[in-house]
MINU-343117 format. One record per atom (N, C-alpha, C, CB): residue in one letter; y negated, z, x. Coordinates in steps of 0.001 Angstrom, whole numbers, plus 500000, padded with zeros to 6 digits. Glycine has a CB too. Example, Ala and Ser with C-alpha at 12.3 -4.5 7.8 and 13.67 -1.06 7.14 Angstrom:
2
a505690507800513190/a504500507800512300/a503300507800513200/a504473509046511308/s502250507080512850/s501060507140513670/s499970507870512900/s500598505725514084/
END
This chain:
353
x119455866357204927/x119919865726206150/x120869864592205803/x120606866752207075/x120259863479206654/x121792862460206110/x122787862459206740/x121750861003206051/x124098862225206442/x125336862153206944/x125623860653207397/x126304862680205914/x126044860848208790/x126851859331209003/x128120859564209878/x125821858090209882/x128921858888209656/x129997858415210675/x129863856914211659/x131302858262209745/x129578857067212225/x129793855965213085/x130787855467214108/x128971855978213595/x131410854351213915/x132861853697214062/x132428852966214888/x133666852986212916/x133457852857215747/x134005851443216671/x134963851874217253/x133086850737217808/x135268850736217793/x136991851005218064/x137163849653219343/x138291850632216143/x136514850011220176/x136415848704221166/x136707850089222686/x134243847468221048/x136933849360223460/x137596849794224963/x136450851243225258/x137398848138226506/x137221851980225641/x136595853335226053/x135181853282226777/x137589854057227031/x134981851881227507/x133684852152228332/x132711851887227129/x133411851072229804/x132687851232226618/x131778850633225163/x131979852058224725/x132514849118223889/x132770852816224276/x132946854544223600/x131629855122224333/x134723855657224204/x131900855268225985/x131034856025226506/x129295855700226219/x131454855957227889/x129053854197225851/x127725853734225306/x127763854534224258/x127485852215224955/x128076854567223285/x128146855097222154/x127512856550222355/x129550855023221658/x128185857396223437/x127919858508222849/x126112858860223464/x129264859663223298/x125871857474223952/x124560857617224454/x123877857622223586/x124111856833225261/x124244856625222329/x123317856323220874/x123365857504220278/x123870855151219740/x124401858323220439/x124684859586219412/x123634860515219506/x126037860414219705/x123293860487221241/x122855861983222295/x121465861190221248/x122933862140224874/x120739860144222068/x119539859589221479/x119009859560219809/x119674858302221897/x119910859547219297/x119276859301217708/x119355860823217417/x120323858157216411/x119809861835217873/x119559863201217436/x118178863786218653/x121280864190217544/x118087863401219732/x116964863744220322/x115745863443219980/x117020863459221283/x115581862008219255/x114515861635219070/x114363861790217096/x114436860129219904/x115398862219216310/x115116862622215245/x115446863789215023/x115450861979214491/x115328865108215293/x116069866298215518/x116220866816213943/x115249867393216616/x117260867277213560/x117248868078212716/x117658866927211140/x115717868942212905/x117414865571211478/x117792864450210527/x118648864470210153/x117799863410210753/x120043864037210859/x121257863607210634/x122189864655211338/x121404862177211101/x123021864413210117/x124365865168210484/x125803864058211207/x124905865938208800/x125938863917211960/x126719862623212541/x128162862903212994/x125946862018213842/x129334862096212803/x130687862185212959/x131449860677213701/x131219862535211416/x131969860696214278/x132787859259214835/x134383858734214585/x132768859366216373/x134453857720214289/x135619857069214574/x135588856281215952/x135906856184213444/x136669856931216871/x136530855888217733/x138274856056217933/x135302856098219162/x138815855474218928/x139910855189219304/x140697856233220957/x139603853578219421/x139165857372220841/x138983857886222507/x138472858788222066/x138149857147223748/x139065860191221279/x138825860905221626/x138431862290222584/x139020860616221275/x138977861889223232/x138751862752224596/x137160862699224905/x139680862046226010/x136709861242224727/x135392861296225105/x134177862545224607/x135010860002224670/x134606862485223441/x133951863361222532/x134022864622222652/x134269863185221431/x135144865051223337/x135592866464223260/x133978867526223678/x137110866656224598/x133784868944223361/x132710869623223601/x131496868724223371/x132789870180224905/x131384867573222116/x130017867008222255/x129299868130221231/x129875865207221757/x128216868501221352/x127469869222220724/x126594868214219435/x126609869935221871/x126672866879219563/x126091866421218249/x126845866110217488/x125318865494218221/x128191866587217227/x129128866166216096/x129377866954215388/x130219865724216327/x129543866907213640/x129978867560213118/x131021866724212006/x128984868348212815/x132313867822211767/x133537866912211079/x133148866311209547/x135015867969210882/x133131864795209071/x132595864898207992/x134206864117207426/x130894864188207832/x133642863559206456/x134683862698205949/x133971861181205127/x135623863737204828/x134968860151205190/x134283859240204928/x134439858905203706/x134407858392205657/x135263859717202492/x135277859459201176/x134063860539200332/x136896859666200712/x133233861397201306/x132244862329200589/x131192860892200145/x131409863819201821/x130801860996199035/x129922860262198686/x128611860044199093/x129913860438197817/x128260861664200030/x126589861524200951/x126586860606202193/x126034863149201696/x128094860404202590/x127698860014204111/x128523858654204155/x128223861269205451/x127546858079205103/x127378856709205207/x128177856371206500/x125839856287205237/x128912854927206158/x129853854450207427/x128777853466208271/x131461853452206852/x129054853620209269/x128075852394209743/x129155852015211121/x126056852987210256/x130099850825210813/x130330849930211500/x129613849833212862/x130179849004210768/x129454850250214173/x128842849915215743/x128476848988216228/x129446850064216631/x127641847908216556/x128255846788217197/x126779846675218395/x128662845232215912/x126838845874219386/x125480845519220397/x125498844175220291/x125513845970222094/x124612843586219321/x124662841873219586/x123484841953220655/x124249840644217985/x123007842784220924/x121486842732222336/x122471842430223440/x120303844655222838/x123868841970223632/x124344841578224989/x124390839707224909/x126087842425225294/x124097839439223751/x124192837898223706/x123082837431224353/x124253837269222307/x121860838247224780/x120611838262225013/x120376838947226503/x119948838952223843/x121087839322226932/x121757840143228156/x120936839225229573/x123912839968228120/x121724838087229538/x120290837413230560/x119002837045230455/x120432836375231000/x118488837054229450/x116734836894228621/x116194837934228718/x116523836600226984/x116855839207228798/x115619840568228671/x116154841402229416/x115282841387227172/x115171842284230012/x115827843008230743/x115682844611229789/x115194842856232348/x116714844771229718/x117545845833228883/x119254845607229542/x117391845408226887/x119033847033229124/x120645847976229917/x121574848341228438/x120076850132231000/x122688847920229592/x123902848644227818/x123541849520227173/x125420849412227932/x122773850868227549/x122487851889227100/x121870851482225466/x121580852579228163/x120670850443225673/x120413849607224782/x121086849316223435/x120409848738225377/x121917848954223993/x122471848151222611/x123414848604221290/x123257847117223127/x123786849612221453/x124295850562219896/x122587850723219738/x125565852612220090/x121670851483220398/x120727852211220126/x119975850957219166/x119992852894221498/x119727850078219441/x119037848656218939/x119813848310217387/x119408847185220275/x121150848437217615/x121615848123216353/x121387849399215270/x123139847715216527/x121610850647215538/x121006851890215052/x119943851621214508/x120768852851215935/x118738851197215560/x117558851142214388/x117482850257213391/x116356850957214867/x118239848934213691/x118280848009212613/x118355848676211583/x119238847101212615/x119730848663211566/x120457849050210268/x119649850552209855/x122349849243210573/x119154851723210316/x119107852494209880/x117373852472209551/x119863853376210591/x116620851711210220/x115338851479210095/x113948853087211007/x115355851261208140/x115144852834212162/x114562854316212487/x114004853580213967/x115949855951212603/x113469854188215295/x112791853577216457/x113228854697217760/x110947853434216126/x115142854921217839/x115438855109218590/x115114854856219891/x116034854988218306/x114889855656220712/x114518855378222381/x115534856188223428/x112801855998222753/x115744855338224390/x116837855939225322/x116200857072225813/x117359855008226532/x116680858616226172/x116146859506226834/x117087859934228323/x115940860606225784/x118304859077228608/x118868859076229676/x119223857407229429/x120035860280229868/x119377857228231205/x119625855639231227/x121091856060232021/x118232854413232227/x122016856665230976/x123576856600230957/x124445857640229566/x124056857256232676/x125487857334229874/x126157857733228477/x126418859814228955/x128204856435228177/x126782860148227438/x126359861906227265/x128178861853227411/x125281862785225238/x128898862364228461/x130283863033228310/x129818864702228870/x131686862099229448/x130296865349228122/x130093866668228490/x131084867539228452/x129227867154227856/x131190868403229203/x132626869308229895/x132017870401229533/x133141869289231720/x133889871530228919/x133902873085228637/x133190873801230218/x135843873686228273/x132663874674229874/x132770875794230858/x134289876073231541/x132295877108230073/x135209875773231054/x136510876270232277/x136702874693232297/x138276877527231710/x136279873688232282/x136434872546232891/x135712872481234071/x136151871570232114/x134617873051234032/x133723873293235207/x134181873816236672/x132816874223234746/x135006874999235531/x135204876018236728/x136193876262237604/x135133877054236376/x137060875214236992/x138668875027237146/x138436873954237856/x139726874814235819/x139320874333239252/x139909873767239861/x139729872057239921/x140927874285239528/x139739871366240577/x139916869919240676/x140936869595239960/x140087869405241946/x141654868364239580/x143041867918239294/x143348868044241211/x143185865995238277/x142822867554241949/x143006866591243163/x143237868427244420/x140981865080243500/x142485869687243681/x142847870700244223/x143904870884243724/x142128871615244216/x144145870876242590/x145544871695241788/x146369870967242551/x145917871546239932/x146846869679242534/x148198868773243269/x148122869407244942/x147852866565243241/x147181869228245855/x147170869566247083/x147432871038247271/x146007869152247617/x146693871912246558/x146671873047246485/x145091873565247281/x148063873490247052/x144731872807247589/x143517873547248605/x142389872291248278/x144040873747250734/x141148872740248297/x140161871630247681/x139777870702248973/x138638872382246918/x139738869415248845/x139446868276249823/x138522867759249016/x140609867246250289/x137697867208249781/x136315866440249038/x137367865328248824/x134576865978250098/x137116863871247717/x137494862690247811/x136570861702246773/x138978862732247572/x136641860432247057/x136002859506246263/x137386858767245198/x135124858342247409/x136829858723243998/x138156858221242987/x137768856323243600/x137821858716240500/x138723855170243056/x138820854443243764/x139751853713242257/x139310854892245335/x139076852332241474/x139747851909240730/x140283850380241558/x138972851939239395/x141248849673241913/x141232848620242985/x142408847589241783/x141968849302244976/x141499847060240412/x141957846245239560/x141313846247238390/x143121846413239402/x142001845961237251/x141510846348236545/x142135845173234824/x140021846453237270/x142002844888233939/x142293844637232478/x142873843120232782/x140809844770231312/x144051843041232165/x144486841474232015/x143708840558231430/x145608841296231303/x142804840985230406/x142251840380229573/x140759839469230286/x142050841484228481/x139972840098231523/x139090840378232218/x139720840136233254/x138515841455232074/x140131839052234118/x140643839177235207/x139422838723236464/x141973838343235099/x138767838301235642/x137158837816236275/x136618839089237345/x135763837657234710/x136948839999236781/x136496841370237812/x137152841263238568/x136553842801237492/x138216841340238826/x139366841583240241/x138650841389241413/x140732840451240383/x138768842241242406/x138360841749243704/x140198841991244435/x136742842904244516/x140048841229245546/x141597841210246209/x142168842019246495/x141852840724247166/x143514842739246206/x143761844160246453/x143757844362248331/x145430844586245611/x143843843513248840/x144089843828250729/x142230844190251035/x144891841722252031/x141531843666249893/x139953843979250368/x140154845709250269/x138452843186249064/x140547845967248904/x140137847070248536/x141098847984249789/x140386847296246814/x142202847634250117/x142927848123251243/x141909848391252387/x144040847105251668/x141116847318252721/x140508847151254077/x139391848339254095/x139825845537254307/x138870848498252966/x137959849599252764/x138491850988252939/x137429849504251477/x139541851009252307/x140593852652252380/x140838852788254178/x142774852421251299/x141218851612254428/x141622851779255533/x140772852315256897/x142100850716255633/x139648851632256537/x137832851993257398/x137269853453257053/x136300850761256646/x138351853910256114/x137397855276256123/x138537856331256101/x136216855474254645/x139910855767256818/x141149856882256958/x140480857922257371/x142397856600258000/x139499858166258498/x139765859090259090/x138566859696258468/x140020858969260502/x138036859246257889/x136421860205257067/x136627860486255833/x134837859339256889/x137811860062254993/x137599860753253296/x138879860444252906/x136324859999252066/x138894861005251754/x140462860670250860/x140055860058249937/x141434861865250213/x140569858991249823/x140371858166248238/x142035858807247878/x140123855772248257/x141192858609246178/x142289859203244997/x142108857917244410/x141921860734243884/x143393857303244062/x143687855884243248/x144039855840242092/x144599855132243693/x143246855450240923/x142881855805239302/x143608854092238852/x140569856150238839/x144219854414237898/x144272853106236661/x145456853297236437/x143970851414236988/x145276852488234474/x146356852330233829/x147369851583234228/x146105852011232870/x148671852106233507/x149916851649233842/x150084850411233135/x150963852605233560/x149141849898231988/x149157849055231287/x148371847663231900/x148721849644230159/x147453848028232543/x146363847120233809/x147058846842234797/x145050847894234537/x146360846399235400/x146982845645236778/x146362846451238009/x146483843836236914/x147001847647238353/x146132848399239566/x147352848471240800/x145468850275239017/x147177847368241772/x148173847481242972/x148228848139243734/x148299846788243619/x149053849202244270/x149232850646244872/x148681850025246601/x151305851428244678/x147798850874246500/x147085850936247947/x147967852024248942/x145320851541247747/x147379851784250218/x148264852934251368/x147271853401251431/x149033852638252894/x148053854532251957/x146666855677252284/x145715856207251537/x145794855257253079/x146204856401250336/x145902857044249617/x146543858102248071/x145249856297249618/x145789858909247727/x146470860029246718/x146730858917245580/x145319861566246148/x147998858671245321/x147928858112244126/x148139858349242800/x148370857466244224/x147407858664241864/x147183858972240343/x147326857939239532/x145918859473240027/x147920856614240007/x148245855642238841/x148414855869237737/x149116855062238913/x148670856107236409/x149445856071235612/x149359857690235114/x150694855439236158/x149012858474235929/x149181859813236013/x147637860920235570/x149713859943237612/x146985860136234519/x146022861036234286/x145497860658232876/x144967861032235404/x145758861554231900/x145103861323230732/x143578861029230664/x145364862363230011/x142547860222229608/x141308859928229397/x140450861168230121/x141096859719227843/x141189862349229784/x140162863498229956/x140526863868231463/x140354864888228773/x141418863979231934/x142356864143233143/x141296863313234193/x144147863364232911/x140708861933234057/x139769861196234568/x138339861570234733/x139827860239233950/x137646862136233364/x136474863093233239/x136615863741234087/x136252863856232187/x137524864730234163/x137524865647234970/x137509865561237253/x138792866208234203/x138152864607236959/x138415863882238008/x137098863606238936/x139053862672237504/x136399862423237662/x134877861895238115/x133789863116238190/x134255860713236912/x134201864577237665/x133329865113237666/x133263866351239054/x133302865454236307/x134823865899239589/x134938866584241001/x134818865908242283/x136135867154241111/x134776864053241799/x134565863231243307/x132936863692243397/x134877861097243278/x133443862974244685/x132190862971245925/x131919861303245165/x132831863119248258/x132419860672245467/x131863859237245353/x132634858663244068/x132166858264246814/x132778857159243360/x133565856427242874/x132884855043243190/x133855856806241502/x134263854170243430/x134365853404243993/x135449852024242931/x134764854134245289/x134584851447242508/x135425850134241996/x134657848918241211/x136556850660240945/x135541848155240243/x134578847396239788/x133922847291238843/x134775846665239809/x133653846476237801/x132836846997236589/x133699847323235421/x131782845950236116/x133869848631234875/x134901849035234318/x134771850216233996/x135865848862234916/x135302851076232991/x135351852712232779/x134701853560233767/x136777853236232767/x135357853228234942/x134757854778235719/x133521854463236083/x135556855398237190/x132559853085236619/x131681853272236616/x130623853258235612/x131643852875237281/x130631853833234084/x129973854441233283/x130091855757233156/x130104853971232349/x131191856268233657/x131932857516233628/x131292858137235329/x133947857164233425/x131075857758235572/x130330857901237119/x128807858506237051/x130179856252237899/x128290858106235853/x126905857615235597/x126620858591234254/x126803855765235309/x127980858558232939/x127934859512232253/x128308861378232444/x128559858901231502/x129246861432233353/x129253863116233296/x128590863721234533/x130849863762233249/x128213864318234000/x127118865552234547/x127397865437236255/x127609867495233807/x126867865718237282/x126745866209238429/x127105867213238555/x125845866195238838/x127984868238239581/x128149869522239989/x127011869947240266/x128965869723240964/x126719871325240134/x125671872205240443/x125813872231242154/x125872873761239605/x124401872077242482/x124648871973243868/x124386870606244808/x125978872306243934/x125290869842243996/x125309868209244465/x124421867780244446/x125935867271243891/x124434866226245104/x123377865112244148/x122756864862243158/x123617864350243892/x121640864545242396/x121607864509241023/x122271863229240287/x120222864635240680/x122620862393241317/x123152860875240557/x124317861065241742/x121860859028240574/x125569860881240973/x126629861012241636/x126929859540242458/x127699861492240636/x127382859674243680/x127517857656244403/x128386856878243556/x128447857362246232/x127986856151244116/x129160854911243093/x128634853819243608/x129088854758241107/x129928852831243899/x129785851642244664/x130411850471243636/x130598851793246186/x129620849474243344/x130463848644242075/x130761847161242684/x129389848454240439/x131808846889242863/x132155845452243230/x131947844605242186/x133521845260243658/x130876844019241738/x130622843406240651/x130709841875240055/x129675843743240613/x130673841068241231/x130327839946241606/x129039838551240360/x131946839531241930/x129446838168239417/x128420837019239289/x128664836931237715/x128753835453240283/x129204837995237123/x129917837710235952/x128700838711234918/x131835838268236060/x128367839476235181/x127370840373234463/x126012840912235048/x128070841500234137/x124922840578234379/x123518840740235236/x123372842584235880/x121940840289233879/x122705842471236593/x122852844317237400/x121572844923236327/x122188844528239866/x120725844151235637/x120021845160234773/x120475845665233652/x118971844772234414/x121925844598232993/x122213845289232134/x123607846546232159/x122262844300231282/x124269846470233482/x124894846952234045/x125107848005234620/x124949846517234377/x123924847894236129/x124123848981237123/x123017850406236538/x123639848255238870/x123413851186237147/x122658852683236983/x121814852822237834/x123442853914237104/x120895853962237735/x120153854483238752/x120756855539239824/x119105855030238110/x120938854796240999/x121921855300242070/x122889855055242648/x122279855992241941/x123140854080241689/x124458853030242225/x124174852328243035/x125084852103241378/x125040851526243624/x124894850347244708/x125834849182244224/x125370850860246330/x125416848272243055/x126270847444242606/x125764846290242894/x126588847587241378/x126748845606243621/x127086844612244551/x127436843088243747/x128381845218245416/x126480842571243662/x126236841136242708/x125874840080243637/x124929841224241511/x126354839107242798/x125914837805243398/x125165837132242572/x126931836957243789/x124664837341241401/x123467836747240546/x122616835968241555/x122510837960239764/x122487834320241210/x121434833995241722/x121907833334243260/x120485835253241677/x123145833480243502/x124094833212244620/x124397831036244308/x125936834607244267/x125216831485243214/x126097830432242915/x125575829695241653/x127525830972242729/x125777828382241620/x125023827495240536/x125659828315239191/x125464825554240616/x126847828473239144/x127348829210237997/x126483830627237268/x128734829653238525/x126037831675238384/x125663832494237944/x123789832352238504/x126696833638238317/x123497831662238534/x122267831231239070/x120902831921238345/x122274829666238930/x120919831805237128/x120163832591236084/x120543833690234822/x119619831657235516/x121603834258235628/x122272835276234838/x123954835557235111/x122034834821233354/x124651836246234851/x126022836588234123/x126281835552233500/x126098837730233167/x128072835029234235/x127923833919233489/x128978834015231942/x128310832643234577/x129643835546232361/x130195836414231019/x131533835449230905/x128973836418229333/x132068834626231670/x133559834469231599/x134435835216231334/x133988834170232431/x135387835096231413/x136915836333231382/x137817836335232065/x137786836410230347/x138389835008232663/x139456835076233740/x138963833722234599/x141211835003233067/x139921834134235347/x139443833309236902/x140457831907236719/x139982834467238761/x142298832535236651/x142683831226235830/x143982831854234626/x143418829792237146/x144263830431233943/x144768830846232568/x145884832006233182/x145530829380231527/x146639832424231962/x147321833793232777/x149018832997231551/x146190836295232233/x148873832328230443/x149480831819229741/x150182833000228796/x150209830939230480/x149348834023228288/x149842835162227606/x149546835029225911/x149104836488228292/x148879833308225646/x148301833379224036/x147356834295223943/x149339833779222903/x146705834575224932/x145217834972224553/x143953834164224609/x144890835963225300/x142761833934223780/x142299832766223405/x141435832822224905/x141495832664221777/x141437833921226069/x140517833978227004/x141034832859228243/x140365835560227448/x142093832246227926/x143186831376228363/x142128829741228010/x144973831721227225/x141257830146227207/x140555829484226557/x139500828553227472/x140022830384225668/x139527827166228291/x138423826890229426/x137130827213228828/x138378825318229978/x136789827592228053/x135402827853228067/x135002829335228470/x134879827523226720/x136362830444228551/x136366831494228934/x136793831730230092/x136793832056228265/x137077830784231412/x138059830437232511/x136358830397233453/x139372828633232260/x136158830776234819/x135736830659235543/x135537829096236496/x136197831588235810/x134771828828236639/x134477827341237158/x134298827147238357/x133427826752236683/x134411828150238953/x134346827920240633/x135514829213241262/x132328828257241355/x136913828478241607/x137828829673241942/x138146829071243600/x139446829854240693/x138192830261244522/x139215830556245464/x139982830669245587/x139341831010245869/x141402830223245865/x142868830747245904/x142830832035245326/x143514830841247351/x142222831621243558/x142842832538242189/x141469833654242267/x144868833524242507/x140504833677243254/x139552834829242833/x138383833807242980/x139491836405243864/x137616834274242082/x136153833808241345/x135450833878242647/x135378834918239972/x134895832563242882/x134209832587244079/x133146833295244052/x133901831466244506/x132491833838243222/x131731835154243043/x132201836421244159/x132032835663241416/x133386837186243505/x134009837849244000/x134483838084245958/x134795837525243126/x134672836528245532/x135209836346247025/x133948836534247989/x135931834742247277/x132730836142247754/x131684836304248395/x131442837630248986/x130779835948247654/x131706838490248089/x131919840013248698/x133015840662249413/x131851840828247767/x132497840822250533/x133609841137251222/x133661842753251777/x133666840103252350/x135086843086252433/x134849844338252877/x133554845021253363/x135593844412253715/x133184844482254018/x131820845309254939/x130286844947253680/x131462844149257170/x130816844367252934/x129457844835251718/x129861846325251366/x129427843729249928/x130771846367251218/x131374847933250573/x131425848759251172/x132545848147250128/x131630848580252503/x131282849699253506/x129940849945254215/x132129849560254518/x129333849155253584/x127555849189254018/x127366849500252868/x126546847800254567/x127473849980251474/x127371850397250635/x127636851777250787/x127881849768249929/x128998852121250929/x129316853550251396/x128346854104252007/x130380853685252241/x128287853918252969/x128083854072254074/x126467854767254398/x128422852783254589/x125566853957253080/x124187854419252818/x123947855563252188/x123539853593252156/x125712856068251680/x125589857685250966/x126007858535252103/x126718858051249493/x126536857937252763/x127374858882254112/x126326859623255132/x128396857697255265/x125595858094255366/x124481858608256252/x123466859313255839/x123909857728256824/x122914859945256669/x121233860444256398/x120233859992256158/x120678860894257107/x119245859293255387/x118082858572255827/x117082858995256776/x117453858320254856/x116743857764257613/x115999857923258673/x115181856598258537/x116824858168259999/x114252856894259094/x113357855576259608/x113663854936260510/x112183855735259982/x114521855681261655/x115077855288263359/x115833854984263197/x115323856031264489/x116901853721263385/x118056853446263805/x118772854224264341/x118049852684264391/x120168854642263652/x120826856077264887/x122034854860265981/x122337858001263521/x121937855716266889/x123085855075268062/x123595854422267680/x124050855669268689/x124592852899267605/x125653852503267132/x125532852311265777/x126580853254267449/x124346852733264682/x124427852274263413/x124400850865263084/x123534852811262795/x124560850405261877/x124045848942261732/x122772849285261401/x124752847934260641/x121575847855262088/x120556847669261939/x120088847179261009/x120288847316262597/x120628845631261073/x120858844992259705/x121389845612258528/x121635844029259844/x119837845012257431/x120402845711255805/x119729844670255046/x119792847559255224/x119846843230255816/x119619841967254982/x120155841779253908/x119899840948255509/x121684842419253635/x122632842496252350/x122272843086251190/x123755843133252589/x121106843929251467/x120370845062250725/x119354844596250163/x119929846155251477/x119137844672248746/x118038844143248063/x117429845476247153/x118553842782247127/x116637846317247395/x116841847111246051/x115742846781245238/x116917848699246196/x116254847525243877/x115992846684242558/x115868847960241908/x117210845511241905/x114726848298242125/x114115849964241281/x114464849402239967/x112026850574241374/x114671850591239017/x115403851974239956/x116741851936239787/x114980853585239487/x117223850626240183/x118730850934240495/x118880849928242198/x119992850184238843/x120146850527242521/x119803849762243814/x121346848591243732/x119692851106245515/x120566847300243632/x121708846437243156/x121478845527245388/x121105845018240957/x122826845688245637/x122925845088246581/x123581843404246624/x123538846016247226/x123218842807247109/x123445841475246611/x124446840697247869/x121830840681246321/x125032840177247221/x125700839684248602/x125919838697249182/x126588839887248751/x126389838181250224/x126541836613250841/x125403836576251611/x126551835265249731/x124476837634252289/x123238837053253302/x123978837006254319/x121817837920253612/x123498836442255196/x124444836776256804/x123329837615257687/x124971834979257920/x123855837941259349/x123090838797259738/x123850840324259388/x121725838473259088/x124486840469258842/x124849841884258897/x126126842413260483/x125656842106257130/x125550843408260589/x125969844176261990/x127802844498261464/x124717846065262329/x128874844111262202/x129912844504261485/x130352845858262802/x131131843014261083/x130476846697262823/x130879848285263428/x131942848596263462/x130457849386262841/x133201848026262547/x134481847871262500/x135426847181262477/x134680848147262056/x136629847111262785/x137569845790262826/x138049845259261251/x139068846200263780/x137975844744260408/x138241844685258728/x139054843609258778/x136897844430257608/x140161843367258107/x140737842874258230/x140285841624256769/x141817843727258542/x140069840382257087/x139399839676255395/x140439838506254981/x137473838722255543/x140831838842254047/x141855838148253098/x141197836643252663/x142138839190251632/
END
């Protein structure tokens, strides 16, 4: 059997790809390789069943450096992140890995299962809720959608759900009303656990929605847990969104993103000496500071997003529903909703920034 370790050390959502290559190169070579990781996130790993502890000075086992150059190629083919460790895998290893899930392997103990919510333990009594990321990386400010949007959404569904409010203390996540707030307050695994007790998740392109997509479903539930992605014009939805999601793009909107992701980084310089400060990494079409991408999406995309998990499907229009679902494009088998059509039915008062 050969031994490998495989390294990277790049942001936890790239981790969660990873452990997709891990699940895949032992499914489709069983019994081959004996495999171990360096990453920077352990938690991810915790209870993975394809790891075993090696070391990287034994002379049998081989380091292999991680990387996905298949995203430079990201608007030319249609291939999903899942893709791209798996692609570099076969390179280098000369093997013909194939995805057998189109999302990443996080897997939970039996008393992770069985235990309690985080969101029961604090309340004391279990409330359904959707987790809710409303920011997100200095580095990436290109994602941001406006924090009073993400307000306007919390606010449209006071009286139907609890959002729980997720992100680092190190990011930029602006404290919403009306809602449970977990800022700052939940370790890597603390989040697993989290995503693996919402009803929904709700934010932009970032950790939880791979983490949405990677851990398991409750017994009982849905088989693809909801998830609503404010995405806007910056990354294509095939290489992106999941099967079941409702990620909300403007590909194909704006001359900028017209034939793809246009893979910028910030909207404007932030003056921190980071090279993303860089105009060739700066966004080319801004709104008072948000990527006119972004801005295109507005509250009631997100709540017509919701809103398609809330309801029942029917063929009939119910009383008072919206009719209009011109906003709605789906894009087997993921359902990427696109935004900026007009014609949509608005049902609530939203307040738009």
């Amino acid at each position: 059997m050969e031994k490998l370790i495989l390294a990277n050390f790049q942001p936890p959502g790239d981790i969660v790809m990873l452990t997709a290559a891990v699940r895949d190169l032992h499914r489709c070579y069983p019994g081959r390789f004996i495999t171990d990781v360096r990453t920077e996130y352990p938690e991810l790993w915790e209870n993975n069943p394809y790891l075993t502890p090696l070391e990287p000075d034994d002379p049998e086992v081989r380091v292999v450096e991680c990387h996905y150059p298949m995203i430079q190629s990201s608007n030319l083919r249609p291939v999903h992140f899942v893709h791209g460790f798996i692609e570099y895998l076969n390179e280098q290893l000369g093997l013909q890995i194939r995805p057998t899930r189109l999302a990443g392997g996080i897997h939970l103990s039996e008393q992770e299962r069985s235990a309690p919510s985080p969101v029961a333990q604090i309340l004391g009594a279990h409330v359904p809720y959707w987790l809710v990321a409303a920011g997100g990386k200095f580095d990436f400010t290109i994602k941001w959608w406006h924090f009073r949007r993400w307000q306007a959404v919390v606010d449209a569904f006071r009286d139907r759900m609890l959002f729980v409010q997720v992100g680092a203390t190190e990011h930029y996540h602006p404290a919403l009303k009306g809602v449970l707030d977990l800022r700052g307050r939940t370790s890597l695994r603390d989040l697993v656990r989290l995503v693996y007790h919402a009803e929904g998740v709700l934010c932009p392109v970032t950790l939880l929605m791979h983490l949405a997509a990677a851990v398991e479903p409750q017994p009982g539930g849905p088989p693809v847990r909801p998830c609503v992605v404010v995405a806007g014009g910056r990354e294509p939805p095939s290489w992106e969104a999941y099967p079941g999601h409702r990620f909300i793009h403007t590909i194909g909107r704006l001359p900028c993103c017209a034939k793809g992701g246009c893979w910028r980084a910030r909207s404007v310089p932030l003056g921190d000496g980071d090279e993303k400060d860089n105009p060739k990494y700066l966004c080319v079409d801004v709104v008072n500071n948000l990527p006119r991408c972004m801005d295109l999406i507005t509250p009631e995309h997100v709540l017509a997003a919701i809103d398609s998990y809330l309801e029942p499907p029917t063929t009939e229009p119910r009383q008072g529903a919206r009719t209009t679902r011109s906003n709605e494009i789906p894009d087997s088998p993921n359902e990427a909703v696109f935004a900026g059509a007009s014609g949509t039915c608005q049902t609530r008062p939203i307040p738009i920034c």
